[in-house]
C-alpha positions in Angstrom: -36.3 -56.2 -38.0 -34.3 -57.3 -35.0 -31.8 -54.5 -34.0 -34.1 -51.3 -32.9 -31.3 -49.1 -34.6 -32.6 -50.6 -38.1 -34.8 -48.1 -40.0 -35.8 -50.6 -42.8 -35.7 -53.8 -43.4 -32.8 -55.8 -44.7 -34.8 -58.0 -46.9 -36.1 -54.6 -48.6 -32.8 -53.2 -48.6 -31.5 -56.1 -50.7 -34.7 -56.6 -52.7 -32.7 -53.8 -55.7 -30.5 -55.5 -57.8 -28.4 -52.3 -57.6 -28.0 -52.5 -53.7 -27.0 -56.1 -54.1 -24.4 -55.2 -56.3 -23.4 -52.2 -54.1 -23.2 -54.7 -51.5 -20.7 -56.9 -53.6 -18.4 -54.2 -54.1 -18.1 -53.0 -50.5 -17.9 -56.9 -49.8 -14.8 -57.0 -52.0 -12.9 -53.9 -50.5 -12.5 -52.9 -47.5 -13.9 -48.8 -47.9 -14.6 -47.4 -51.1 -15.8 -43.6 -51.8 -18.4 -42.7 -53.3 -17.1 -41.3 -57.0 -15.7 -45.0 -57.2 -19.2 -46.9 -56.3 -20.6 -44.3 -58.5 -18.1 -45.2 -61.3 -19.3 -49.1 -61.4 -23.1 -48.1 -62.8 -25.1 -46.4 -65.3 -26.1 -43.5 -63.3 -25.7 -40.4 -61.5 -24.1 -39.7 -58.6 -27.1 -39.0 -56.7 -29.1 -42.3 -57.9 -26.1 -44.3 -56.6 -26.1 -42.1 -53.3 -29.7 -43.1 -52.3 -29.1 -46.9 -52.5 -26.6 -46.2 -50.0 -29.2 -44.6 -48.2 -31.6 -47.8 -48.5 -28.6 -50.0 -47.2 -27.5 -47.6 -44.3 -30.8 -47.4 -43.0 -30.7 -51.2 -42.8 -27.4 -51.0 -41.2 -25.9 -52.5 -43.7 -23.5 -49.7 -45.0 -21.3 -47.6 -42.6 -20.1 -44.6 -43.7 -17.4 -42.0 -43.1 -15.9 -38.6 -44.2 -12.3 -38.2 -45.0 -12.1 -34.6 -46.1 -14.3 -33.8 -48.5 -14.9 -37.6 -49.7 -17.8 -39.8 -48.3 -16.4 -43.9 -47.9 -18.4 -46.5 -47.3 -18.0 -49.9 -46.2 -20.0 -52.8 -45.8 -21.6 -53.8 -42.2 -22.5 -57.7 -43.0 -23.9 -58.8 -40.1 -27.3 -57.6 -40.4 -27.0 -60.6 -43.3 -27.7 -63.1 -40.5 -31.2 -62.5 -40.6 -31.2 -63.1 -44.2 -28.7 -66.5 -43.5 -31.1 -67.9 -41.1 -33.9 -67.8 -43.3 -32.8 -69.2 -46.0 -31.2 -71.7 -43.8 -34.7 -72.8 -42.3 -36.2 -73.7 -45.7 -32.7 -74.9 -46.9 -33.8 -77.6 -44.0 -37.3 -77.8 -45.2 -36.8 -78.5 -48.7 -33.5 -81.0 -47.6 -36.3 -83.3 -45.5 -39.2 -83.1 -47.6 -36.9 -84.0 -50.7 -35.9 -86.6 -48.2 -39.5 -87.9 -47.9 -40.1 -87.6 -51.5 -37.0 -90.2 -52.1 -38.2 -92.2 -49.9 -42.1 -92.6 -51.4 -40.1 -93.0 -54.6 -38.0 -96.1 -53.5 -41.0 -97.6 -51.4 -43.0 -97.2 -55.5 -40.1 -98.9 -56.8 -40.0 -102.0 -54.3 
């Protein structure tokens, strides 16, 4: 976890496909409250509330009251970590695929 403010991890947080998609739909709107998010699934109101618990504690969902109403929004930049990761073994497979065309043309000659 890199930022100290982090209670869990962000590759935990995303691990539920139901966080992911929570994460879509904040990613596509710029605040949504939570009888809307709530609306998008096949399940209660409180289910739906503690995946936004999962993705706040990784810093990933910021939220605020407007009256009575809870919105969220997305925080994306705890993402990064997730970016960078893949973007190391993005690298790795790219060069060993690399070295595996190049056996294969060496076989061929």
């Amino acid at each position: 976890m890199g930022d100290n403010n982090q209670l869990r991890d962000v590759f935990d947080a995303i691990a539920d496909p139901t966080r992911r998609q929570l994460i879509r739909l904040l990613a596509e709107a710029e605040e949504l409250p939570l009888h809307e998010l709530t609306a998008q699934f096949e399940m209660g109101r409180t289910a739906v509330s503690k995946h936004l618990t999962i993705l706040k504690e990784a810093g990933l969902v910021l939220d605020r009251k407007v009256g009575r109403e809870t919105r969220f929004r997305l925080n994306a930049s705890p993402l990064r970590e997730i970016q960078d990761w893949v973007a190391f073994y993005n690298k790795f497979w790219s060069a060993n695929m690399l070295r595996l065309n190049q056996l294969l043309e060496e076989e061929e000659e």
